[in-house]
N, C-alpha and C positions, 0 to 999 in steps of 0.2 A: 372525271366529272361526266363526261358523255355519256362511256362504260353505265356510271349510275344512272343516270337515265333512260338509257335505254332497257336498262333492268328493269328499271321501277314501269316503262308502257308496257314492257314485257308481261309483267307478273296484272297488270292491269286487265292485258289483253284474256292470260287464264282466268280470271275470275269474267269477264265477259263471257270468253264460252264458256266456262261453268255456272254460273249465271243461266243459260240459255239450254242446256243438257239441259238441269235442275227443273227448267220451266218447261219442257216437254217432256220428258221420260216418266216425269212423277202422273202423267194425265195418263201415259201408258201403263204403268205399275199401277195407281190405285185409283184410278177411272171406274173399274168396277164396284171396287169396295166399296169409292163414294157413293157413287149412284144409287147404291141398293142401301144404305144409310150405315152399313157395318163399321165403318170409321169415320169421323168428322175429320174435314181437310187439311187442319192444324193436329192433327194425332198421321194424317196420311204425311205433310211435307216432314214429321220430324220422324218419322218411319223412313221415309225416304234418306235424308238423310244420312242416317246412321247405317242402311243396308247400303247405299251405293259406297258410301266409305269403306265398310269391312268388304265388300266384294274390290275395290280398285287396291285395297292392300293387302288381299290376301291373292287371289287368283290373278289381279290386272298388273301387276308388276311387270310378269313376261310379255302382255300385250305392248308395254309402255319402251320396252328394251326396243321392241320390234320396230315400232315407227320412230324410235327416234337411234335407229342405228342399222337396224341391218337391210331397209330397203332402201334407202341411201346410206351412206358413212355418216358414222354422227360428225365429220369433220365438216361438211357441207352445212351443217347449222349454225353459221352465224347467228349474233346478234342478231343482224336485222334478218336475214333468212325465216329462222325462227319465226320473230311476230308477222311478218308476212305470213307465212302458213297457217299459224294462229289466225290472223285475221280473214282468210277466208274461209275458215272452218266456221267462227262467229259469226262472220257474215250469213255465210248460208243458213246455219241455224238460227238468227234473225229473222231472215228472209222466211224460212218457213214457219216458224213461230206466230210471225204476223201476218203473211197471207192464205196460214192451211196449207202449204206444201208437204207433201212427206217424206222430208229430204232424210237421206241416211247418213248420222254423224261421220260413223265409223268410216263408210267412202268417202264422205266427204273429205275427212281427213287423211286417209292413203292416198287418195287422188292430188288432194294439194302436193302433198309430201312427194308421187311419181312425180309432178310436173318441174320440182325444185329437178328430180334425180334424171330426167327426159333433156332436159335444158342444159345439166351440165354434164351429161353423160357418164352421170355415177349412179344411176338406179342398176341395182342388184334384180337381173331377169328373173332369177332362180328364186328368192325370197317372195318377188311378183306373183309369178306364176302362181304360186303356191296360194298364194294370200287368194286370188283372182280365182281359182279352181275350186277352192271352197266356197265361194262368192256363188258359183253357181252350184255347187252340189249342197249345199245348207239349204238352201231354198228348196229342195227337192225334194231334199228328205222331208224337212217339215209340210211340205203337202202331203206327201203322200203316208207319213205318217197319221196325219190328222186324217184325211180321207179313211185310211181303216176304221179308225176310232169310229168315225161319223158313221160308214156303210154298217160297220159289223158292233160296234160295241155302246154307242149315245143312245141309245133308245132306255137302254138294260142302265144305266151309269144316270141318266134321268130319273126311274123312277127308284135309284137306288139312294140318291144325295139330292133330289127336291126336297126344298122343307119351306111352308107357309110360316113369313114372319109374320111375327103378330105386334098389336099394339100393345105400345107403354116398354119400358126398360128390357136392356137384355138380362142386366145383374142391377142387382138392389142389396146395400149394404145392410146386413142385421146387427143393429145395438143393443140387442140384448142381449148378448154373447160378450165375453170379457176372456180376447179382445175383439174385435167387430168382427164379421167375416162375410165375405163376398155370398149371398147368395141368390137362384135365379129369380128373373122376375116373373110376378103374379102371372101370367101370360106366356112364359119363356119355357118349352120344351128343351131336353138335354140336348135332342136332335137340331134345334135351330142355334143353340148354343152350338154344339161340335159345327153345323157349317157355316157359321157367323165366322169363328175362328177360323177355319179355314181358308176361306175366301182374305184373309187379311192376312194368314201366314202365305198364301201363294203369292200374295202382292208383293210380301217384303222382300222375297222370294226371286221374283222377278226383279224387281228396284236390285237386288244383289249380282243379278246378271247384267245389269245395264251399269254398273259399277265395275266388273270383269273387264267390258270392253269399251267404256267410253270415258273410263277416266284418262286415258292415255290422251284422248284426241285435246285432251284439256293442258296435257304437260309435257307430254313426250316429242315436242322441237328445242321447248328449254333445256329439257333434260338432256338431250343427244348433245346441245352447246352446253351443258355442263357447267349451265346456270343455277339451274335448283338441283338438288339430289329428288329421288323418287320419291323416299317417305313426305319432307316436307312439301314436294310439288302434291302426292295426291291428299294432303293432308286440306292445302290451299280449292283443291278441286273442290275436295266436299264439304267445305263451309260454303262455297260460290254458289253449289248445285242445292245446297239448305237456302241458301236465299235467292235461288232461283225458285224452289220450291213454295217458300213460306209464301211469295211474293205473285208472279204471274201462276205460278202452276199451279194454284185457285180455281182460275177461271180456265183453265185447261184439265183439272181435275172436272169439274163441274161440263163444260164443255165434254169431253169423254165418258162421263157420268150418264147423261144424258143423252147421250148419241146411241150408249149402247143401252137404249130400257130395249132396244127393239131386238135385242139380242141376247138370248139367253144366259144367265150368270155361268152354266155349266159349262156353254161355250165358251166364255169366257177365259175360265177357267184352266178349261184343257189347252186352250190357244196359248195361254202364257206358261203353264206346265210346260207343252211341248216346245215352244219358241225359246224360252228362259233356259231349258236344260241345253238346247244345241248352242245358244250361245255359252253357257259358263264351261262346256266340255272345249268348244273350237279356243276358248280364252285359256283354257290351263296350258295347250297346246299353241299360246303365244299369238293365234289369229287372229287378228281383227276382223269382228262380221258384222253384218247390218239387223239390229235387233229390231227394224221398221221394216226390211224386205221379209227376214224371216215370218215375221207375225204376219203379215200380211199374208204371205203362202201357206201359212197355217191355217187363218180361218178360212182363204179360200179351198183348200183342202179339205175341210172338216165341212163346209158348206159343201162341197161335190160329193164325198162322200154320204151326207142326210140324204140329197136328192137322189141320188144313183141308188136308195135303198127300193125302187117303185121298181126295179129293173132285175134281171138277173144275169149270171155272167156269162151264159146260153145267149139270153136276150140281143144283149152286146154285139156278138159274135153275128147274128143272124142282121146284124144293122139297124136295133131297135133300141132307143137311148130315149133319158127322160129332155122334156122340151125346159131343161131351167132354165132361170130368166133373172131375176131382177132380185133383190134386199135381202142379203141371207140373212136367217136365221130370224125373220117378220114372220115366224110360223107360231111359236107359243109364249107370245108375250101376253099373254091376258091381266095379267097380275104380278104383282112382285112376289118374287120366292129367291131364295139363299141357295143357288143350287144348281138350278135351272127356271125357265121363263116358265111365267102363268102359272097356274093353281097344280098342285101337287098331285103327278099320276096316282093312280092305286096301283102299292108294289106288286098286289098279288094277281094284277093282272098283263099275260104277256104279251110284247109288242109283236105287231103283225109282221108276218116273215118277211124277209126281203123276196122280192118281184110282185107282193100284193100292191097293187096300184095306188091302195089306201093308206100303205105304209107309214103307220104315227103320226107323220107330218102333211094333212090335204093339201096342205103349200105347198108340197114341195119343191114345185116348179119355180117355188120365188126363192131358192136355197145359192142359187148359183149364177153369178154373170159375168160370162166371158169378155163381150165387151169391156164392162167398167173394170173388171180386174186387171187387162194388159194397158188401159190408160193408167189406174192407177199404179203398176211397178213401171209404166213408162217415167211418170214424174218423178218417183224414187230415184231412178239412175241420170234425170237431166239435171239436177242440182250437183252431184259427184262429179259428170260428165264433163260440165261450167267449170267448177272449181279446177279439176284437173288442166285443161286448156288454156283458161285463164293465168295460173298457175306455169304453166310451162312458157305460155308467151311473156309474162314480166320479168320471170328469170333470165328465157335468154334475151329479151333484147331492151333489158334495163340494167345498168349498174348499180349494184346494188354493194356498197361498201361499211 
C-alpha cells in the first residue's frame, strides 16, 4: 500500500515537472513564430507537443539512461530518493516560471541528481566530468559560432530571407476545384509563404531538441528506481509538457512573442538553428545540456559578431574595438518581416564591408552587453548551484527511508 502511494506522488511529481518544462520551453520554441503571427498558440502548444515527444523518444532515451544510472547507480534511487530529486527539479522550474528566472532544467536536474551522488558518495567522477566539460565547451561553441554568422555572413542571409508580411490570409481555400485546394492568399507571395513555413519548421525543430534533453529531467530518477519503464515514463512527460503548453505556456509564448519584436526574426532564427542543433548532437551522445545557457551564448554571440562588423581584425590587433552597449539586435525592428526585423533590404544591394563604421547596422553599438550578459548566465547557474547544495545537504543529513 505505501509502495503504491508513493508511486502514485511519484508519477504526480513527473507530470508537475512536465507540466512546468511544457510551460517554459514552448515560449522558447515558438515565441517567435507567435509573435510574428506565423502560428496561433493552440497550433504552437500542439506542435509542441508532438515535437518534444518524437524528440524524448527517439534521441532522449540515451539522455534519460544517463541521469538516472550512470552518474549515480540507478540503485541509489529509491522510492523516496527519486521524488525528492523530482521535486527539486519542479521546484526550480516553478520558481523560474513565476519569477523570470532563467533557470536551466537540464542542470538543474544533474545537479539535484550530483547531490543525492556527493552525499552518499556514489557519484560516478568520470560520467561528471564529462557531462560538466561540455557544460562548458557547448556554450562556447554556440558563441562563437553565432559570432561568425553575425560578423561575416547576417547581413548577406538578411537580405537573402527578409520577406514583408502582408495583410489578410497566408492560404485561402479554393471551392471551385473538386476537391478543394489550398491556395495562396490575395496578398501572399511564394516568398512570405516559403518563410512563414520556415520560421514554424525551425520552431518544431527546436521544441524536438528540447524533447532530446529534458524529457529525462522529467523521468529518469523513476526510471533509474525501475518504477516506470522509459517508453511509458516519456510517453507521461509529453502529455504533462502538452498541458503545460496548452495551459501557462500562452502567456509565456505571448510573453516571449513580444519580448522578441525588438529582435529580429532572422536572429531568431539562426539562434535556435544554432542552439537546437548543439543541443540534439550533445543528446544523441547521451549528454545532458542546458538548452537556456546555450541560447543564451548564442544570441550573445551572434549580437558581438553584428557589432564587431564596424571593426576590422587589424583594428583589433592595434587595440581598437567597437564601444557596444546595451539591447541586441534594437537595430532593425522597424516593421514586422518573416525573416529578419523591419522592412525588407534590397537584395541587389551590398552590405557595407566589415571596418566601415556605418556597417548595416547604425546601432551597432546597441548589439552587445557585457555587463547584462554575465548577470544574466550568472542567474542561469544560481538556480543548478541551489538545487545541487540543497540537494546534497538533505541527503546527507536526513533520513530518508
Amino acid at each position: 500500500m505505501a509502495l503504491s502511494v508513493l508511486l502514485f506522488v511519484g508519477l504526480g511529481v513527473v507530470v508537475f515537472v512536465g507540466f512546468n518544462i511544457g510551460g517554459s520551453n514552448v515560449g522558447v520554441a515558438f515565441g517567435p513564430a507567435v509573435g510574428s503571427k506565423s502560428i496561433s498558440t493552440t497550433g504552437a502548444a500542439a506542435l509542441m507537443t508532438v515535437c518534444f515527444f518524437l524528440g524524448g523518444w527517439t534521441v532522449g532515451r540515451g539522455v534519460v539512461r544517463t541521469m538516472g544510472g550512470r552518474i549515480v547507480p540507478s540503485s541509489e534511487f529509491t522510492f523516496v530518493a527519486s521524488i525528492v530529486v523530482l521535486f527539486f527539479i519542479g521546484l526550480a522550474l516553478f520558481l523560474a516560471n513565476v519569477v523570470g528566472v532563467p533557470a536551466s532544467t537540464s542542470m538543474t536536474g544533474v545537479g539535484s541528481i550530483a547531490g543525492l551522488g556527493l552525499a552518499t558518495n556514489t557519484l560516478n567522477w568520470t560520467t561528471m566530468g564529462e557531462i560538466v566539460s561540455w557544460w562548458v565547451v557547448s556554450p562556447v561553441i554556440a558563441f562563437w559560432v553565432s559570432g561568425v554568422i553575425g560578423r561575416y555572413f547576417y547581413p548577406h542571409l538578411n537580405r537573402l530571407f527578409a520577406v514583408k508580411q502582408t495583410a489578410g490570409s497566408l492560404l485561402e481555400l479554393d471551392r471551385s476545384r473538386t476537391p478543394p485546394r489550398p491556395t495562396l492568399g490575395v496578398n501572399t507571395t511564394v516568398r512570405e509563404l516559403v518563410g512563414t513555413l520556415l520560421v514554424v519548421v525551425v520552431a518544431c525543430y527546436t521544441a524536438f531538441s528540447a524533447g532530446t534533453s529534458n524529457a529525462a529531467n522529467a523521468i529518469a530518477p523513476l526510471v533509474g528506481a525501475e518504477a516506470i519503464d522509459i517508453g511509458p515514463g516519456i510517453i507521461l512527460a509529453g502529455l504533462a509538457v502538452g498541458l503545460g503548453a496548452f495551459t501557462i505556456g500562452r502567456r509565456t509564448m505571448d510573453t516571449m512573442g513580444n519580448d522578441l519584436t525588438e529582435m529580429p526574426l532572422l536572429a531568431a532564427l539562426i539562434v535556435a538553428m544554432v542552439s537546437s542543433t548543439l543541443v540534439t548532437l550533445l543528446s544523441w551522445f547521451d549528454i545532458p545540456v542546458s538548452v537556456v545557457i546555450i541560447s543564451t551564448m548564442s544570441i550573445v554571440g551572434l549580437g558581438w559578431g553584428r557589432a564587431t562588423r564596424t571593426v576590422t581584425v587589424t583594428d583589433v590587433r592595434q587595440g581598437e574595438s567597437p564601444a557596444v552597449s546595451v539591447d541586441a539586435f534594437a537595430t532593425d525592428a522597424d516593421g514586422q518581416t518573416v525573416g529578419g526585423g523591419g522592412s525588407p533590404p534590397d537584395p541587389g544591394t551590398k552590405p557595407a564591408p566589415i571596418g566601415d563604421e556605418t556597417a548595416d547596422d547604425e546601432s551597432a553599438v546597441d548589439l552587445f552587453k557585457p555587463g547584462a550578459s554575465a548577470r544574466v548566465i550568472a542567474m542561469q547557474n544560481l538556480v543548478p548551484a541551489i538545487a545541487t547544495l540543497t540537494s546534497f545537504l538533505l541527503f546527507r543529513f536526513v533520513v530518508l527511508s
